[in-house]
C-alpha angles and dihedrals in degrees: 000000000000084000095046081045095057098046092054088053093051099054091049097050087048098047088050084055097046090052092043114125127214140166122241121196130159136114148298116224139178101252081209101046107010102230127136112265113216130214101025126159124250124177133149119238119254090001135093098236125104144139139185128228120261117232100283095053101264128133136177120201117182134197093016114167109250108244093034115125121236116224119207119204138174134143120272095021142079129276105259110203120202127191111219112226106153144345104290140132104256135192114227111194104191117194127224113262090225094198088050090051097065115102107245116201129197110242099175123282085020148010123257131209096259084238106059090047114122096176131080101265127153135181135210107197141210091262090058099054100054089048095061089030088201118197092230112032089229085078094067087080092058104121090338111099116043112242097025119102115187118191139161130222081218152026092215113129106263087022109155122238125228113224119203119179108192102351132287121311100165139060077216142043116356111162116109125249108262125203134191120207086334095314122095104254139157110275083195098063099051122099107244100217085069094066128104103176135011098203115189115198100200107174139015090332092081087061088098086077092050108183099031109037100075098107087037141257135284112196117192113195110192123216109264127182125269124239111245100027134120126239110297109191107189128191128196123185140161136150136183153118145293138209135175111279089219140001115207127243111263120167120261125247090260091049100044090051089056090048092044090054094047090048085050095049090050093064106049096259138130111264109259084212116043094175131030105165091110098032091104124183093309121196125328106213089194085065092048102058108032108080131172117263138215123223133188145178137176126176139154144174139198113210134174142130141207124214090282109025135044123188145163139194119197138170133190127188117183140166133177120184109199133249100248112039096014099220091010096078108019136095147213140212138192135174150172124200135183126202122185125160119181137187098230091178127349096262094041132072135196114200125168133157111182122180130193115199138188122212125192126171142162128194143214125206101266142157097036157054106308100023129137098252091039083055091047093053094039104046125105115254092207077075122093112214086232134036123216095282097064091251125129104280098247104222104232131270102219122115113301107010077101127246090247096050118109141159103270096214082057087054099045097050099051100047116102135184153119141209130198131180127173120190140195123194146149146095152252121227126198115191117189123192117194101162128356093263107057137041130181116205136205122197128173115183124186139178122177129168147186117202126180127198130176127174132195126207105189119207096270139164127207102172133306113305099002103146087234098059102125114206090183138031119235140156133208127209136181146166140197143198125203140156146170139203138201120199112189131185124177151135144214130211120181124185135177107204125193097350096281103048122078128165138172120203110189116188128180151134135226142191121214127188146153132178135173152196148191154171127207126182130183117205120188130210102045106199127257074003088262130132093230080063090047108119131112083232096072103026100094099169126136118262111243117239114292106014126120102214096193142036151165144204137204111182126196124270103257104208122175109187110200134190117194146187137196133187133187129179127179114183102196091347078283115082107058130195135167140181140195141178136177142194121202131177115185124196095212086083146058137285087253102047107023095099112079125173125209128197142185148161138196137196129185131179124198105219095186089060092066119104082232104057116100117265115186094121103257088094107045100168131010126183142169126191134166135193140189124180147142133249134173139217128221101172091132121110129268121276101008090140096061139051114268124189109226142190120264152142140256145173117259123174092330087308115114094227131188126231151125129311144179102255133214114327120261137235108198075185095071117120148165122314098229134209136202123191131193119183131171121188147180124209124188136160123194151182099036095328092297101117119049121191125186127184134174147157126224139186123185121190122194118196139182089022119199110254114193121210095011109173118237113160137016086213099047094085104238092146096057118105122281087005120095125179116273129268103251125180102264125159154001140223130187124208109201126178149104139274131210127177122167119183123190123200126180118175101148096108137044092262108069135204146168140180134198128191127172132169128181128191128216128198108170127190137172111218101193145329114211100191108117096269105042093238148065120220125197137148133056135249125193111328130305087004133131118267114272107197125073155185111199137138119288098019131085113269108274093025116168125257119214169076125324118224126222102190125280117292105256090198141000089263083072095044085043100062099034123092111272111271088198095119085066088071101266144041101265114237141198101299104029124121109264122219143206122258082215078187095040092220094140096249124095104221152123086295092069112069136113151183108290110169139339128226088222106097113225086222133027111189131178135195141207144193137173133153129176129197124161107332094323125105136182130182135171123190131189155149150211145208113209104194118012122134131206140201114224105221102155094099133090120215091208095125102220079063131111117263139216105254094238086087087080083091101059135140115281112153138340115316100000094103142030100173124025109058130225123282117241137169092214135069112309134170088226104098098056120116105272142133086287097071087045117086133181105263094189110139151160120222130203096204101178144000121178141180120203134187129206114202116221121269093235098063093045103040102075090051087056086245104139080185156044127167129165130175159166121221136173122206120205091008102171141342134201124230168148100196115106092202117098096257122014086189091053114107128171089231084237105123097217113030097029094106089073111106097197084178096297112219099258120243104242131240102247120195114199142188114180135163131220124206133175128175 
């Protein structure tokens, strides 16, 4: 009995031990330096309970079961487990998982250590871009990635940005393939707080996506949840305003008064202002449409995992109104993305992201004759935006006020229109593990979407004559419907033989295809001539002569199957090499030419690995690679190797008819643009891995390029309707230059720094253009004058047409002895700009021009800047162009129109001035395109600057709140130049014709104040 007494005892004092619950509190510290590690993971096995450390490493568990065991968990260390016996304060020292530290890259089908990478790859990470917090995510890589320019043909809120990685090598497409997650996607409609990684494939390494690597590849790796975390909820806001960043120097209502008198005077006429002494400034139309503009953007996630399964849940809502029209010209953006990855089996894995976006814009008249900011500039200020009536002020429609010039308050507010877009993309991944060795992945990768536009031109009347008078209301809508789709099947084998041998063989297939569809319809007649009344449905008015109110497309479905191979190969983790190969079929050409095979190969050796190399700790790692490959290029459209029947019109009778036509003719010859890529590159980190410095030379060279509309016969038919001459293969252009980019961190005090440096140099050259004339011309410049903007053999792509000036004649003697200028469309005079017979064949004409200037930098630099002391943070980021040139083209010649105020320093008289010529009324050369209209664009940028603020973990962490951030931050703060246009970064994206500033929509100045939270 006693026996049976005390054992009853024993197991009822265990099992209350066992049930007793305690709480456990205590730090997290680094086991090599000591110092507190934030934000690890801290669950109990087989219990819901966990926690994470506050900044300064502490951490408090209660009611924890004694005998659990605590499981510690961060990135880039080992697990740390903890067996729980009794209440007490505990030190955890965690140790650096060495293997995890290393920085792993995505190089295409797969990721590489950083260091055994022998191609040009650089990343922008997650920390980057929150610390520029850009509107649209393609701005990250502004100055950020050496190599990489990113520009905009426009200001305007939802704009789209051109990326060019290493220059323009073709008259074509040149943006580079992105891809989001492994599908082609649009870098500029993700939130950019759900990135991870920005990775840039610059050279040879991109050949693994053959066809459509060859300007490069932009790979996007979205956040995803962590196994073995709690639930992070995570909230981003900020809001502010905008304004424009510069307003030009136009002449006040006083000065202009005084110019238009003298030009005037100078032509023999009456003074259109015989006194000025009470003009005043007058209005200056720049004031009256720029306004200052509110932003705003809120987002947040919740992200978390278990041992089997990660996932994350974000949101993002923004909206930007523009700086000139407020709504008008604004946009909005919403969207919703899951994330969810499970470990089916333990040899199978389930991965899929999908995101849903919402796209709104509206959109002023811009970049061109006519447009808002041309008619602000233009404008006269002896004008008042309004008349007594309280009615828009009509600029007059006498002789030289210009047909095209309105009052842009008039304009604004009478263009209508919207702009919807809603998007689905996304994929599914399937991983399968058989043996450790080995893994075969599925991936299927989507995007589909659905827009809707619809724009309202009301009966208006702007003054007799003016091109935008509107005698009868219409709108027009349309939708469209268009998807894509990436299949991918590969796998991966990876082998260590022995011991210093390893090599990974990845082989696969995918299947790549798009297609797309619409419908558009114009109905006349709106009712009560109002926007609200603007539907198809309602305008019942009858469709003038001629005109087809409705259509529809269909176009083919465009598919690119593709085989690859890739091959690496380490010998002692020192010697590198890697191959690829790749096999594409396109269906844009013909049975003959539509298979293209691209092929590459890369080497690296790490210096720093031999037993050689000096090893005394200021060089930590050394490396040199090299590559050399092949890629192609099919951006050309469907079925232009074959005939096509289209739709066009004809006179019949005296009756405009519709009706069938041949298209454009075909080339069944036409065949891939190709590519070849060399890059050499050296790699080093010192001083205890704190300055990296990477340098590299690079030559690309494009061949066979895709010429649309080349000439061929003057029998074929190529100038009938509805016909056009076919896109042959024509020419070829090489970029060459070098690269430098140098980074500093130093985080081993309390007070933290880093700083950041990269240069690249262009030297662009067009080799030839077959294609009957030796050039291709695109582009406009004033009005009825030759185009100024060219492609041809020995000058950079884009390069300027035009007359060279040689000062301005001081007297008649000088006019006198120099060769006639007639053929310009006047007798020059004192006072005129005088220009070179470049022939010397004493006659001033078409024959004389020259090249004058190019859009393509010689240098593109970028500059960073970040330091961090307790709590506080500051960083400042910017770039530069060395080189560019621009064409001013914002301004009209008409002479009752307003005037840059440079004119000031006219002619007016011998001697009094050498470069501004005189100001007439009557016929002039002047205004030709010449030198005079082209200006150095060069620029440095100072993009962003923030300051930042962490509250204490002490005053957050009874309230659950892990952090706290709140800061101030300025975009596009400043910039540097000489030019006199809006924007000297602003490009249309056309290669050839991109250097035109028609009066580019500025990029505003945005203040912002925003505030970061995470619990």
């Amino acid at each position: 009995m006693r026996s049976n007494f005390l054992l009853i005892a024993f197991l009822l004092l265990t099992a209350m031990g066992f049930a007793q619950n305690v709480d456990v509190s205590g730090s997290v510290l680094d086991l090599g330096t000591g110092e507190p590690i934030p934000s690890v993971n801290i669950f109990a096995k087989d219990y819901k309970i966990g926690t994470s450390t506050d900044f300064d490493g502490n951490f408090t568990l209660s009611n924890v079961p004694v005998g659990v065991t605590l499981v510690f968990s961060y990135v880039g260390y080992n697990n740390y487990e903890y067996k729980v016996t009794k209440s007490e304060i505990i030190k955890i020292s965690m140790v650096q998982d060495l293997k995890a530290l290393e920085e792993v890259v995505l190089i295409g089908y797969n990721t590489k250590a950083k260091k055994d990478v022998t191609g040009s790859v650089s990343v922008v990470g997650s920390e980057t871009i929150e610390d520029l917090r850009p509107v649209i995510a393609t701005q990250a890589l502004q100055g950020t990635v050496s190599g990489v320019y990113v520009s905009s043909a426009s200001g305007a809120p939802g704009s789209g940005f051109n990326i060019r990685i290493r220059g323009i090598s073709s008259n074509g497409q040149n943006g580079p393939l992105v891809l989001i997650d492994g599908y082609a996607g649009d870098l500029g409609l993700l939130n950019p707080n759900d990135i991870e990684s920005i990775t840039v494939l610059k050279d040879a390494q991109a050949s693994v996506y053959g066809a459509q690597g060859a300007n490069g590849v932009v790979l996007v790796t979205t956040k995803q949840g962590k196994k073995n975390t709690k639930t992070r909820v995570s909230f981003n806001s900020y809001t502010g305003f905008q304004e424009t960043t510069k307003k030009l120097n136009v002449l006040n209502a006083t000065e202009y008064a005084l110019i238009l008198n003298e030009s005037f005077a100078n032509n023999g006429q009456a003074l259109p202002y015989p006194n000025v002494e009470n003009i005043g400034i007058g209005t200056d139309w720049q004031d009256e449409v720029f306004q200052k503009a509110p932003i705003t953007n809120n987002d947040f996630s919740i992200s978390g995992g278990t041992d089997r399964t990660t996932y994350m849940l974000s949101a993002s809502k923004i909206k930007q109104d523009g700086i000139v029209g407020l709504e008008k010209s604004g946009f909005d953006r919403s969207t919703a993305r899951l994330a969810f990855g499970i470990d089916l089996f333990e040899k199978l894995n389930f991965k899929t992201n999908i995101i849903y976006t919402d796209y709104n814009r509206q959109g002023l008249n811009e970049g061109g004759l006519g447009s808002v900011l041309f008619n602000a500039l233009n404008a006269p200020p002896t004008l008042t935006p309004y008349d007594s009536n309280g009615n828009y002020t009509l600029i007059p429609d006498t002789s030289g006020y210009g047909l095209e010039v309105i009052n842009p308050l008039a304009q604004i507010h009478n263009t209508y229109n919207s702009y919807n877009q809603e998007k689905i993309n996304g994929n599914f991944v399937l991983e399968y593990k058989p043996f450790t060795d080995f893994k075969v992945t599925t991936r299927y990768g989507f995007s589909t979407a659905n827009d809707v536009s619809k724009s309202f031109s009301p009966e208006i009347f702007y003054g007799t004559g003016k091109v935008f008078n509107n005698t009868r209301s219409f709108v027009n809508q349309s939708a469209r419907k268009f998807s894509n789709y990436t299949l991918d099947v590969f796998g991966e084998y990876e082998k260590r033989i022995f011991e210093n041998h390893k090599f990974k063989v990845t082989l696969g297939g995918t299947l790549y295809a798009e297609t797309g569809e619409g419908v558009n319809a114009t109905g006349y007649d709106v009712p009560y001539n109002s926007w609200e009344y603007a539907d198809i449905a309602l305008a019942n008015g009858n469709v003038p002569d001629g005109v087809k109110p409705n259509g529809s497309y269909k176009s083919p479905t465009y598919k690119r199957p593709s085989l690859f191979a890739t091959l690496d190969y380490d010998y002692k983790g020192k010697y590198l090499l890697s191959l690829i190969a790749r096999r594409d079929q396109s269906s844009k050409f013909g049975p003959d030419f539509n298979v293209g095979n691209f092929n590459s190969i890369l080497a690296g050796w790490v210096i720093s690995d031999e037993d050689f190399f000096n090893t005394d700790g200021k060089i930590n790692f050394l490396k040199l690679r090299a590559s050399y490959g092949s890629l192609g290029v099919d951006a050309i459209d469907n079925n232009v190797f074959r005939s096509n029947l289209v739709t066009s019109s004809y006179v019949l009778d005296g009756t405009i008819l519709n009706g069938f036509a041949p298209g454009v003719i075909p080339n069944k010859s036409v065949k891939w643009e190709s590519d070849t890529k060399l890059d050499i590159g050296l790699d080093t980190k010192m001083f205890n891995n704190k300055l990296e410095v990477t340098i590299e030379y690079y030559q690309n060279k494009r061949k066979d390029l895709l010429i649309i509309g080349t000439p061929v016969s003057g029998i074929g038919g190529g100038g009938a309707p509805g016909s056009g001459n076919p896109t042959i293969n024509a020419g070829s252009v090489t970029n060459k230059g070098f690269e430098f980019a140098v980074d500093y961190k130093n985080n081993d005090h309390e007070f933290k720094y880093n700083i950041g440096f990269n240069i690249t140099s262009i030297n662009n050259n067009v080799d030839e253009v077959n294609n009957g004339s030796g050039f291709i011309d695109i582009g406009a410049f004033g009005v009825g004058q030759p185009i100024p903007t060219r492609m041809q053999e020995g000058q950079p792509i884009g390069s300027f047409f035009g007359y060279v000036t040689d000062g301005i004649f001081q007297n008649q003697e000088e006019v006198n002895n120099h060769p006639s200028q007639v053929a310009l469309g006047a007798p020059a005079q004192p006072g005129d700009i005088r220009y070179k017979d470049m022939n010397g064949d004493g006659v001033i004409n078409l024959d004389d021009r020259a090249f004058i200037g190019k859009a393509i930098a010689d240098y593109n630099l970028g500059f960073n800047f970040g330091l961090n002391y307790k709590g506080f943070d500051f960083m400042a980021y910017s770039f530069a162009s060395i080189g560019n040139d621009m064409i001013r083209n914002y301004e009209r010649t008409e002479n009752r129109l307003n005037k840059m105020n440079y004119v000031l320093g006219r002619w007016t008289g011998e001697g009094t001035s050498t470069e501004v010529p005189r100001v007439t009324a009557g016929p002039s050369a002047n205004n030709v395109f010449s030198d005079y209209f082209v200006e150095d664009a060069s620029f440095l940028r100072i993009q962003n600057i923030q300051l930042g603020y962490s509250l204490p973990s002490k005053f957050i962490e009874n309230i659950k709140l892990t952090k706290v951030r709140i800061y101030g931050s300025i975009n596009n703060v400043y910039t540097f130049t000489k030019y006199r246009g809006f924007d000297p970064a602003a490009n249309s994206g056309q290669p050839i014709s991109g250097g035109i500033d028609f009066g580019y929509y500025p990029s505003p100045r945005i203040y912002m104040l925003g505030l970061n939270v995470t619990f």
